[in-house]
C-alpha positions, 0 to 999 in steps of 0.5 A: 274152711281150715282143716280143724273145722273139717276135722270137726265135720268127719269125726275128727280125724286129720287126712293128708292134703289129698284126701282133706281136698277130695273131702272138701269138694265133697263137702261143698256138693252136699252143701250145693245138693242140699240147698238146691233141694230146699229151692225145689222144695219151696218151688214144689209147694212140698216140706222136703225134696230130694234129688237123683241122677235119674227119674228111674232112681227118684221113683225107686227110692220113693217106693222102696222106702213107701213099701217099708212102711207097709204099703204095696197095693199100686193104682196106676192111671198110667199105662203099663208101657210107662212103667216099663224099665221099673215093674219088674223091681218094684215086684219084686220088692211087693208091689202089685199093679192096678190099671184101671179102665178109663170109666174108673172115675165112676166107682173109684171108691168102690175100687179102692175098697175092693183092691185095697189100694194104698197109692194113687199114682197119676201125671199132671200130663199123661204123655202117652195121650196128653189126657189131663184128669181130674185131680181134685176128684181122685185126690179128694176120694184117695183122702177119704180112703187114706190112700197116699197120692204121688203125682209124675210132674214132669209136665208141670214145670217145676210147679210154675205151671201145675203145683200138685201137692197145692192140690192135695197130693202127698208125693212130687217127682219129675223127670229132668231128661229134657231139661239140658242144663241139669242132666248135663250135670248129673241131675235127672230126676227129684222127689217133693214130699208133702208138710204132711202125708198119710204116712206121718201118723206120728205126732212127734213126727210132723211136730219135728218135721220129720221127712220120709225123704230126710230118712232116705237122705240121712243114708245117702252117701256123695262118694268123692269121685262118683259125685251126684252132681258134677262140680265144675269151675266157672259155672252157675250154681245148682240152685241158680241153673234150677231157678233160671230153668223153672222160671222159663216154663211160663214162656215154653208153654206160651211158645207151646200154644202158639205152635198149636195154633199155627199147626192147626191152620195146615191142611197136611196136618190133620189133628193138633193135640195140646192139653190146653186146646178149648175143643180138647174133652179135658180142656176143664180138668186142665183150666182147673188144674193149671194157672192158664198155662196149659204145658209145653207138649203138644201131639200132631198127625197128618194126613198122609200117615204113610209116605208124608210122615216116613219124609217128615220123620227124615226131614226131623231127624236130619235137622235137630234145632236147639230148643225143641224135643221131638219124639215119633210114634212109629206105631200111632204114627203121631209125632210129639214135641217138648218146646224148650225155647222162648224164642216163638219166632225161632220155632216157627220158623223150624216148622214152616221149614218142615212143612214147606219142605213137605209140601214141595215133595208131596207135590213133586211126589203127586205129579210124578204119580200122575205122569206114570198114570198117563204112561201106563194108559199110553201103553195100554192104548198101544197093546190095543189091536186097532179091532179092538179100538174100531167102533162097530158099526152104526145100526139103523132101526127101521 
């Protein structure tokens, strides 16, 4: 590209060779973030994507620009803990939180019409308990009452795996924190935007095309040296790390499910938790929901929640293998994985490494008890007066 065409693209004014190569790189991450929104976007089922550094920064945008067009009232079927690093601003900006009880399902419309609900807020995969809800049932009832739907589909694998807005949703965003290959690189999070949401009362609006997300767009400014997506030499582009990336979720919940199979036929652990089990109470919201991929996260316990999960938690944390994510609940005493390998055979391997490793020190652990049990009868056997141990006398009956 010469400089008359970049002197055309910034208002026409010639910069220095410095500044005209500063600007060039600039232009081409706009070109790069711009097209890699359209693959996710066309990947999302959606009209228009935008993505950020962060998941923090995607669902802010979203909500700020929804709070400008007047709507405030939020229903979370998340948990207060999820939006932990996020309530405090979005208050501040107008919105008020709504967490329903679990049984909501039953008077939802009522709920809605009585709190005065304008957005739905859900999780193709809810990842504090791996529940799956009905999607087709809250978003049918969120139409009826013109209440704009966002789902959280992180879980969902670039839509390989769940494609909410197929099912009606107004609103995609995702979390890329455990997807290595794009936040190394500066991108954390995206928002999908729906060919028409609640909020296109204009006709003129969806005639044209126009996009909640491409007014926040229009504002955005890539400085130079602060870029939202950091470009280095020799490397793939950002559409093609995103299509390469989307494209393994199929096989990561494969792996997924093969890891749940093989956990549950141990006897230290005690549940398997996976969206995709058959004895799960959502199995139905899940098949209906998913193309018979049912995710790549799944949650174990075991048995000895005190000492066995205190070894495991070590054993974890000391060997950190490529491919798999693995997070504890200190409190729920429960462990949770986010596969992000192809490779079953590598996966299985780690965790029958785990579990032998277990096993051997429960073991150890258990004869060690027993040992100190049989020196603790020796020595009381010893404090014993010989009076004490003489058994008393025979008595005839006559």
């Amino acid at each position: 590209m010469n400089k008359k065409i970049i002197s055309q693209i910034y208002d026409g004014q010639l910069y220095d060779r410095y500044d005209l190569d500063v600007r060039l790189k600039q232009y081409d991450v706009h070109q790069e973030v711009n097209k890699a929104e359209k693959i996710i976007a066309y990947l999302e089922s959606g009209s228009d994507a935008m993505i950020t550094k962060s998941f923090k920064q995607a669902r802010f945008s979203l909500f700020n620009s929804l709070r400008k067009e007047g709507l405030k009232n939020l229903l979370s079927f998340s948990s207060k803990n999820h939006w932990k690093e996020d309530s405090n601003a979005l208050q501040k900006i107008g919105y008020t939180f709504f967490f329903p009880e679990p049984s909501v399902d039953e008077y939802l419309s009522a709920y809605i019409v009585q709190n005065k609900i304008d957005i739905i807020y859900l999780e193709s995969i809810n990842e504090s308990n791996l529940k799956v809800l009905d999607f087709r049932f809250i978003i049918h009832i969120a139409k009826i009452h013109n209440v704009l739907v966002v789902v959280n589909n992180t879980q969902g694998g670039f839509g390989n795996l769940f494609n909410p807005i197929n099912k009606g949703a107004d609103f995609v965003i995702a979390d890329l924190k455990d997807v290595k290959p794009l936040f190394d690189i500066n991108v954390g999070g995206y928002v999908v935007e729906n060919v028409i949401t609640q909020i296109k009362s204009k006709v003129e609006d969806i005639i044209t095309g126009n996009t909640l997300l491409g007014s926040i767009k229009s504002k955005r400014v890539i400085e130079p040296r602060k870029r939202l997506v950091r470009v280095t030499s020799g490397r793939e582009s950002l559409d093609e790390i995103i299509l390469d990336v989307s494209s393994k979720y199929i096989k990561y919940s494969h792996v997924a499910d093969t890891l749940t199979d093989w956990l549950s036929c141990h006897d230290l652990i005690m549940d398997v938790t996976y969206p995709g089990r058959k004895s799960s109470l959502d199995y139905e919201n899940t098949s209906s929901c998913f193309k018979n991929n049912f995710g790549a996260i799944l949650k174990f316990k075991l048995w000895d929640q005190d000492y066995g999960y205190a070894i495991l938690n070590g054993y974890m944390a000391s060997q950190k293998p490529s491919g798999i994510i693995i997070r504890s609940d200190v409190s729920q005493k429960e462990i949770t994985v986010i596969v992000r390998s192809v490779n079953v055979t590598d996966v299985l391997a780690y965790f029958k490494k785990l579990i032998d490793l277990l096993r051997k020190d429960l073991e150890y652990r258990h004869q060690l008890s027993l040992q100190q049990n049989e020196v603790k009868v020796w020595d009381k056997l010893r404090q014993l007066s010989l009076r004490e141990l003489v058994v008393p006398p025979y008595k005839y009956i006559h």
